[in-house]
C-alpha positions in Angstrom: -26.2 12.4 7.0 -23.6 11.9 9.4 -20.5 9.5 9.4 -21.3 5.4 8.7 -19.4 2.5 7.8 -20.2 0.1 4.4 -19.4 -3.4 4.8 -19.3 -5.2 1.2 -18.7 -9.2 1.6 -18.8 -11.3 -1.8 -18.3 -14.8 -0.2 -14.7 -16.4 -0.7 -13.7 -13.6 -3.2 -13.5 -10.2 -1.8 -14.3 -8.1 1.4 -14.6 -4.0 1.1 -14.9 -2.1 3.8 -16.1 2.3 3.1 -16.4 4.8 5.9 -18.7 7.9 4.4 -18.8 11.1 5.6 -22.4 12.5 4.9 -22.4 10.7 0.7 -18.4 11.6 0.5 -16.3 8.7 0.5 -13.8 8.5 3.3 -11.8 6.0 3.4 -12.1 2.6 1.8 -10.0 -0.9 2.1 -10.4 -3.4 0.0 -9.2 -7.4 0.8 -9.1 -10.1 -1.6 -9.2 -14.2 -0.7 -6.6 -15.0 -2.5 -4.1 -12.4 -1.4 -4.3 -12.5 2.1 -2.2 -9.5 4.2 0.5 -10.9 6.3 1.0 -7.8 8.2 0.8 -8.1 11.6 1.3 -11.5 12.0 3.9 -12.7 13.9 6.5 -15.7 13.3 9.1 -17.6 14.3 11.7 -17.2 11.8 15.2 -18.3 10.9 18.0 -16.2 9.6 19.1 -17.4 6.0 21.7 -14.9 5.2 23.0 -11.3 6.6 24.3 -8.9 4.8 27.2 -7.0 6.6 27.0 -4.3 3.7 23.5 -3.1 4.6 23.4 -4.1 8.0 20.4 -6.1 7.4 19.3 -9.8 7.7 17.2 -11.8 5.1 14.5 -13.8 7.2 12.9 -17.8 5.9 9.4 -17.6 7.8 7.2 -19.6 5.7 6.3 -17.1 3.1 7.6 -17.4 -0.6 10.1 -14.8 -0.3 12.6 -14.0 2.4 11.7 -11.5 5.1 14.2 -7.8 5.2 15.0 -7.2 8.8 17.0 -3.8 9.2 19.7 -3.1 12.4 16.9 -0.4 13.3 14.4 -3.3 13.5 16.3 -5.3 15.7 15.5 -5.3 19.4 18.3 -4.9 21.9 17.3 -8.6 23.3 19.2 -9.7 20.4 22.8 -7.5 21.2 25.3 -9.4 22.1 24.8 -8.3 25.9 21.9 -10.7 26.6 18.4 -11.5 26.6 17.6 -8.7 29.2 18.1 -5.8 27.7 15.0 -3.5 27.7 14.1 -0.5 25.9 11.8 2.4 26.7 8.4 2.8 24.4 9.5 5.9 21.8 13.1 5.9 22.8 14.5 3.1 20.5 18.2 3.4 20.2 19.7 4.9 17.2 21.6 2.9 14.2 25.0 4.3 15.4 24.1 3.0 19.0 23.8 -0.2 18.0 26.1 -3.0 17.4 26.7 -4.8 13.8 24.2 -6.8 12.5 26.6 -9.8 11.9 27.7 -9.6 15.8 23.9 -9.9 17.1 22.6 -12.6 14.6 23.9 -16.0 13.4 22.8 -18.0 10.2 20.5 -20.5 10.9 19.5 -18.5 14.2 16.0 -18.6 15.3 14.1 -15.6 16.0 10.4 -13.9 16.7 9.7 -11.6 13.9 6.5 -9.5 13.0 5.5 -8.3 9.7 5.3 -4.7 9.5 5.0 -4.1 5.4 3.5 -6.3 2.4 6.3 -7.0 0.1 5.8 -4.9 -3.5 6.9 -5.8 -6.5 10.5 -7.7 -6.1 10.6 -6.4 -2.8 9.8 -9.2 0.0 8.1 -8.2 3.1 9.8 -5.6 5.8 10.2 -7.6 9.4 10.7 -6.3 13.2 11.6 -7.7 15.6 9.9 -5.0 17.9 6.3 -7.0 18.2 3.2 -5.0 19.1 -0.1 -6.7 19.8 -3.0 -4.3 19.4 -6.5 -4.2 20.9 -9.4 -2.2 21.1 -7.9 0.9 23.4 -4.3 -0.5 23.9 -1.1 -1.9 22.1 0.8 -4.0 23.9 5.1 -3.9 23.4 6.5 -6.9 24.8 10.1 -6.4 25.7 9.9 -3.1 25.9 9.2 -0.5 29.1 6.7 2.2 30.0 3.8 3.3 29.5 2.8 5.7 26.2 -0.2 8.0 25.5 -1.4 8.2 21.3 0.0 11.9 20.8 -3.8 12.7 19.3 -5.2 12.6 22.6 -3.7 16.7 23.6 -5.8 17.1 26.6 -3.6 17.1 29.6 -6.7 16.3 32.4 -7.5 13.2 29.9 -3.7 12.0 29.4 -3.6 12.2 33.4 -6.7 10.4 34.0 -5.3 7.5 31.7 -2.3 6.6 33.2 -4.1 7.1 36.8 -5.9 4.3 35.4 -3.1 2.3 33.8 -1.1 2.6 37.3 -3.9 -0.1 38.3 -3.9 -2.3 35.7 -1.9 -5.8 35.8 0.6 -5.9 32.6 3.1 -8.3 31.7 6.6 -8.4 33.3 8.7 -7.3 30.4 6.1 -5.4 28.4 5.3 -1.9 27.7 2.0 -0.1 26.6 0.8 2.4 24.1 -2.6 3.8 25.4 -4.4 3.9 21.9 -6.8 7.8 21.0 -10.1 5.1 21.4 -9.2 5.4 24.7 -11.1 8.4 25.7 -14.2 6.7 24.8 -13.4 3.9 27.3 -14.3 3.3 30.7 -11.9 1.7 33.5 -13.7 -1.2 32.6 -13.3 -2.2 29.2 -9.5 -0.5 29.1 -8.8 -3.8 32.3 -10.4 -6.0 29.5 -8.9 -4.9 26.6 -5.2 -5.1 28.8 -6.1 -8.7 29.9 -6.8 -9.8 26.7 -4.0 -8.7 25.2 -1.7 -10.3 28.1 -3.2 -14.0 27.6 -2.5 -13.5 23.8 0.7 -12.7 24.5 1.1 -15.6 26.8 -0.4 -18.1 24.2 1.7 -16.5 21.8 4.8 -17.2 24.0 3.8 -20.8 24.9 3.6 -22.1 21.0 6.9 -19.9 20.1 8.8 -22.6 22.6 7.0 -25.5 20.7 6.6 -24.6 16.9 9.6 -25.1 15.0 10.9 -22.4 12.5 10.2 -21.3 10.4 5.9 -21.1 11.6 3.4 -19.1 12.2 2.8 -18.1 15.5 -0.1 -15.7 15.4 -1.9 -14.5 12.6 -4.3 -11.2 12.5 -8.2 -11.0 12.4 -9.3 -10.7 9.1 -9.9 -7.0 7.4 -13.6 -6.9 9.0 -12.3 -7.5 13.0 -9.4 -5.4 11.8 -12.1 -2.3 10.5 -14.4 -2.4 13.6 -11.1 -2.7 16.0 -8.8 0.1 14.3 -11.1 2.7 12.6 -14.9 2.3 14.6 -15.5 5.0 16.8 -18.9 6.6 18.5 -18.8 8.9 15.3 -19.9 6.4 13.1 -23.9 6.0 13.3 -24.5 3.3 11.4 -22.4 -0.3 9.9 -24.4 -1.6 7.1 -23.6 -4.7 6.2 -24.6 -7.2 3.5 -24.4 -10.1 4.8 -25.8 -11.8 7.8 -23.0 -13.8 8.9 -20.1 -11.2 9.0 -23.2 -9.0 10.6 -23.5 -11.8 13.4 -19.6 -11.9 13.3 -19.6 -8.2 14.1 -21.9 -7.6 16.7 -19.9 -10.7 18.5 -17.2 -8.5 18.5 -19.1 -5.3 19.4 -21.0 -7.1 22.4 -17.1 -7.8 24.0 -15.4 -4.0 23.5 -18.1 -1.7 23.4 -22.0 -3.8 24.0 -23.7 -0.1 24.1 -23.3 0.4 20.1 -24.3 -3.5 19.1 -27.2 -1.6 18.1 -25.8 0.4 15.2 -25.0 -2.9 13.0 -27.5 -3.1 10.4 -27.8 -6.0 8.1 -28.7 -4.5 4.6 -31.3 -6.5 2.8 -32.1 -4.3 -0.1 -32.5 -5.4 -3.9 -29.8 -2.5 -5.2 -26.5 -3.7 -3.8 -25.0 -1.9 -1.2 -22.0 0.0 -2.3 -24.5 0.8 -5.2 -27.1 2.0 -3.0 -24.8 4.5 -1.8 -22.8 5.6 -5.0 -19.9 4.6 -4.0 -18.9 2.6 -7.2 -18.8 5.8 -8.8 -16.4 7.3 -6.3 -14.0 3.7 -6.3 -14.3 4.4 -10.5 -12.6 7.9 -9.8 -9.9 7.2 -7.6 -8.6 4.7 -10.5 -7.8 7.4 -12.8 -5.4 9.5 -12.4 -7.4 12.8 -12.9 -9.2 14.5 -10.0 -11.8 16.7 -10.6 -12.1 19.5 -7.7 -15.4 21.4 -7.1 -14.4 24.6 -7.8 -13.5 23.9 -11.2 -9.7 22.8 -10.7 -8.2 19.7 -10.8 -5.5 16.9 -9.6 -3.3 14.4 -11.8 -1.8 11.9 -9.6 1.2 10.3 -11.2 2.9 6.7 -9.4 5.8 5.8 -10.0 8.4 3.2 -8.1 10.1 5.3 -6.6 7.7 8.5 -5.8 4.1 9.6 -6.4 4.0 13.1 -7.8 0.5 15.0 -7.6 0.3 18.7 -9.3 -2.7 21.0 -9.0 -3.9 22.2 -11.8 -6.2 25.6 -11.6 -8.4 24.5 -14.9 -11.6 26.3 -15.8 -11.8 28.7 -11.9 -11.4 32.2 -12.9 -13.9 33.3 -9.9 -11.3 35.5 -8.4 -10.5 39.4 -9.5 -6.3 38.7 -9.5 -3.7 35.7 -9.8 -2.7 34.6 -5.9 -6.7 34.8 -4.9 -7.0 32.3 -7.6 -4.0 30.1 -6.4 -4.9 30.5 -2.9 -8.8 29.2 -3.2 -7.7 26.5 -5.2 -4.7 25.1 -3.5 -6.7 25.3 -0.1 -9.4 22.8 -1.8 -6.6 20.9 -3.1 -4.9 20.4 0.3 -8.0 18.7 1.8 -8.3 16.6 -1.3 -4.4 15.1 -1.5 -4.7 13.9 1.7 -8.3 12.4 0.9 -6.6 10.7 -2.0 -3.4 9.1 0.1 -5.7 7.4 2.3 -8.0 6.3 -0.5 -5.4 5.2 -2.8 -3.1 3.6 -0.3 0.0 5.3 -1.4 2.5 5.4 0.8 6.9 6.7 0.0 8.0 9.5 -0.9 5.3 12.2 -2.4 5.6 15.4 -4.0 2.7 17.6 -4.3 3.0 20.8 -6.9 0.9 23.3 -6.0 -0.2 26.6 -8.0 2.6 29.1 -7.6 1.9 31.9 -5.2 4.3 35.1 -4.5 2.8 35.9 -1.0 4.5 33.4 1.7 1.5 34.5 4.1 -0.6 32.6 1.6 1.7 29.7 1.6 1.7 29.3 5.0 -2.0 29.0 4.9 -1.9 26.5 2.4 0.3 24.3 4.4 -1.2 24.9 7.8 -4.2 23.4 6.0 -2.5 20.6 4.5 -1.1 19.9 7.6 -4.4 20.0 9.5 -5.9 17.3 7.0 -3.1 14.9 7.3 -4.2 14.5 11.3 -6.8 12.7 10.7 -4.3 10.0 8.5 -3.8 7.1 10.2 -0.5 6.0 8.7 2.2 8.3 10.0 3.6 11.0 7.8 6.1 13.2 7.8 5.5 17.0 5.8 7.9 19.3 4.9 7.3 23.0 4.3 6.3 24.7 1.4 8.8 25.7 -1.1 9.2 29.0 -3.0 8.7 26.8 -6.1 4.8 25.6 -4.2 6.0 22.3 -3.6 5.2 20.3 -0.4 7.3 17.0 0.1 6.1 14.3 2.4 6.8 10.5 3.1 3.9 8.6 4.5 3.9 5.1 5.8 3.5 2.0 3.3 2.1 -1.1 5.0 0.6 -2.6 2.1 0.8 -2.5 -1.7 -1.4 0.6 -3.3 -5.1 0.4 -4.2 -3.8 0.6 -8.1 -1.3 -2.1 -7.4 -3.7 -4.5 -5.6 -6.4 -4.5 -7.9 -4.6 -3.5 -11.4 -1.9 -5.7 -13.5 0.2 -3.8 -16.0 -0.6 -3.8 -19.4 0.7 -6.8 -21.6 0.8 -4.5 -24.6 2.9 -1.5 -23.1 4.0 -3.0 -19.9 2.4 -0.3 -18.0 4.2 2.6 -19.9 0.8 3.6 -21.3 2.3 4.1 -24.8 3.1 1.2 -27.7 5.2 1.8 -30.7 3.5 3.1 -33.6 3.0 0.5 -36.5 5.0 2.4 -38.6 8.1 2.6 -35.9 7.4 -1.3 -35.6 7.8 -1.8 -39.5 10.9 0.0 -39.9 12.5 -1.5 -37.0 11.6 -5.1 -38.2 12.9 -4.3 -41.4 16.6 -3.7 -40.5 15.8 -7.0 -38.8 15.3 -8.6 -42.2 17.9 -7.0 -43.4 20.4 -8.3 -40.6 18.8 -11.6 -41.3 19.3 -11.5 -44.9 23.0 -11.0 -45.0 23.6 -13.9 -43.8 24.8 -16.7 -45.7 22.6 -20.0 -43.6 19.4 -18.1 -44.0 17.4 -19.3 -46.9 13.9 -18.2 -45.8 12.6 -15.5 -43.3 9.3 -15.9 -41.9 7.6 -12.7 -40.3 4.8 -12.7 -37.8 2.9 -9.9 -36.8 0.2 -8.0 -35.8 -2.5 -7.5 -38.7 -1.8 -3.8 -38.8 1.7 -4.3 -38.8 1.5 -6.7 -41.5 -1.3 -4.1 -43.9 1.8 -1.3 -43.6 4.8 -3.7 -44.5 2.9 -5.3 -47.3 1.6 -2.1 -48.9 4.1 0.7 -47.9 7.0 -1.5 -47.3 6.1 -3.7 -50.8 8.7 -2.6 -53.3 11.6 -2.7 -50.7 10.6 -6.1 -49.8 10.6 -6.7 -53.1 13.9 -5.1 -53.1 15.8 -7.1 -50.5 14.3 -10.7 -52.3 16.4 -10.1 -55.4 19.3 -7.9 -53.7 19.7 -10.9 -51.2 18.2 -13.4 -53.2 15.6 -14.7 -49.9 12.4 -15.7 -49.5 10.6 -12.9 -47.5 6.9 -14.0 -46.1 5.1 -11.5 -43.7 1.8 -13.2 -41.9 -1.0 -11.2 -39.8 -1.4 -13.3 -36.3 -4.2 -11.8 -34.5 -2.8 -13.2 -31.6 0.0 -11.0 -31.2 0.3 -7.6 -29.6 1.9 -5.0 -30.9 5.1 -5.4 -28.6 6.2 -8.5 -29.6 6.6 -9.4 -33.6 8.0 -13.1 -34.3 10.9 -13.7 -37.2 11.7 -17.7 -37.8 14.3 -18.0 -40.4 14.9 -21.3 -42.2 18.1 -22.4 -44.1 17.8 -24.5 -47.1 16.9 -27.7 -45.8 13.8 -26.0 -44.2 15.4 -26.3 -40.5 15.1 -23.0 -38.1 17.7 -21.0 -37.6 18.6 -19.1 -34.5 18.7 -15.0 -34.7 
């Protein structure tokens, strides 16, 4: 079975979109209605504050939070030199280079921005002002010079042969272009179509900038299935099953303007078994939700997210195939290279990671282990950086974050533990609230205290906790009453006290 794309569509809910490689799941991206991606569209803003400290502006362009534009993000058009400043593609000036934020941009200034990252959590969305219009072989970088080649295409004779080719195409004044790896597939042909395409966009795009007023929406991407067969489609994928007819239609649209010669490898899916069942991948979006990853050889992974990091450590579990210690190490940690990097691209996680591999004393056998590691992350399409392995068998990398994780897009935290994954035990609970009564029943106002709480909560204070309750109504001479509510968690127990007159009083 060789490499094929699923197309899932449940109609105005949810869009998923697998690449297999013979039965193993891939990749997979996953897009609900009612949480659209803003990345990659482009708007015209206006700047609502700027923040000298950080050298960053805060950006009102018609989204419910504020867009973060950094110095690093802002294009030399906007120095204080003048709109004709130019930079080179891959040769962006560095922070010390540039001016200050506060001398290059004015509150209540109105400027093009592009949405490079989702915002997560409290954080808004990440802004440039660096726009880059992609098509099918091609980027194009308005405002920006040169011609660039994607550094995955290494063969000199095919580098040559493309900018031979892009010496005769017709691209914007004032606009760059990165020659995308789908390029080598292309002909002369549909490379001239893909670059005219993206120059009337631009030129639309340009046109409704000068009319819309800020802050508006100026261009908005193609939705996650235009997005799939644009960015990720290639000859190596056989086969796009899809399960419904429309989005099928939709597709093969697209495929008869880029490439007409694989129009034929869209296949609508019909069967009675759904789709994504049909190929078990259900069970394989069921793993990548738990943090424990089985390996074949008998090891395993336990992927840990936090805010600020994601730390993954390999464990060597029941493998004992080897006759000493580092052979052990070594055939594991090789398996478990290939998988991390299988689960960053499934999982969407992006920042800072940390991977712990199983010790090993021989660096030769570190080496290995990276070289491998490193070997897998090519085929990543987010951009990552990889240090080298440590004596302590740890391998740090940062990989891009466009977009909020798999577990954060389709997971809310728990209301019990607030995603801590542990409550208070009822007996921690019941001792806490009873310094609570006793705080309460010291004072002088408080005639009556009222406790609700969970039903298990309420069975330990009115067996184990009885006599002490008892205890505290003649010591304090109160009126204790403890009530089960099934409709509380365990995280939040309710105390009303009442003074004599039978009015609440605050605690």
């Amino acid at each position: 079975m060789a490499r094929e794309m699923l197309i899932n569509v449940s109609e105005g809910e949810e869009c998923r979109v697998a690449v297999v490689d013979n039965g193993v799941l891939e990749e997979l991206y996953i897009e609900r209605a009612n949480v659209t991606s803003t990345v990659g569209n482009i708007y015209k803003g206006r700047v609502v504050n700027i923040e000298a400290g950080i050298q960053a502006a805060f950006i009102d362009f018609g989204q419910p939070k504020s867009g973060f534009l950094h110095i690093s993000d802002l294009h030399p058009r906007y120095f204080p030199e003048g709109e004709d400043q130019e930079e080179k593609i891959g040769r962006r000036k560095s922070v010390t280079q540039r001016p200050l934020i506060q001398k290059c941009l004015k509150k209540g200034m109105e400027i093009i921005v592009q949405v490079i990252k989702e915002g997560i959590n409290t954080k808004g969305p990440t802004l440039s002002t660096y726009i880059s219009l992609p098509g099918r072989y091609a980027v194009l970088m308005p405002w920006m010079n040169e011609v660039g080649i994607s550094q995955k295409i290494e063969d000199e004779t095919e580098r040559k042969r493309l900018r031979e080719w892009v010496s005769d195409l017709k691209i914007p004044k004032q606009a760059g272009l990165i020659i995308r790896t789908a390029a080598q597939m292309a002909t002369k042909r549909e490379l001239r179509n893909d670059v005219s395409y993206l120059s009337r966009l631009w030129s639309a795009i340009l046109k409704r900038s000068e009319t819309e007023k800020a802050p508006a929406v100026i261009y908005q991407e193609s939705d996650l299935v235009i997005r799939t067969m644009r960015d990720i489609f290639d000859s190596g994928i056989s086969k796009i099953h899809c399960d419904s007819e429309v989005i099928a239609k939709r597709i093969k649209d697209f495929l008869s303007i880029v490439q007409p010669r694989f129009c034929s490898r869209v296949v609508c899916y019909d069967g009675k078994v759904p789709l994504f069942s049909r190929f078990r991948i259900e069970q394989e979006i069921e793993k990548i939700q738990s943090p424990y990853v089985p390996l074949k050889s008998g090891g395993s992974l336990v992927i840990e997210q936090t805010e600020a990091l994601v730390a993954i450590d390999v464990n060597s579990g029941k493998y004992r195939k080897q006759d000493n210690a580092e052979q052990t190490a070594l055939k594991i940690n090789l398996e478990a290279a290939q998988e991390i990097v299988r689960q960053l691209k499934l999982r969407d996680m992006g920042g800072l990671i940390v991977c712990d591999f199983i010790d090993m004393r021989d660096s030769k056998n570190r080496r290995e282990v990276e070289r491998v590691f490193r070997e897998a992350l090519k085929g990543d399409r987010a951009r990552t950086r990889a240090l080298k392995m440590s004596q302590f068998g740890l391998i740090e990398l940062t990989r891009q974050r466009i977009r909020p994780s798999l577990q954060l897009s389709t997971y809310q935290k728990c209301p019990y533990c607030q995603g801590r994954g542990m409550i208070k035990s009822y007996e921690s609970q019941a001792i806490e609230l009873v310094r609570l009564l006793q705080t309460a029943a010291s004072r002088k106002e408080i005639q009556k205290i009222e406790l609700r709480v969970p039903p298990e909560v309420a069975d330990f204070l009115q067996n184990q906790k009885r006599a002490l309750l008892v205890r505290m109504e003649t010591e304090y001479e109160k009126e204790i009453a403890v009530h089960a509510d099934w409709k509380l968690d365990g995280q939040s127990p309710k105390m009303i006290c009442y003074d004599v007159r039978g009015n609440e009083v605050k605690v």
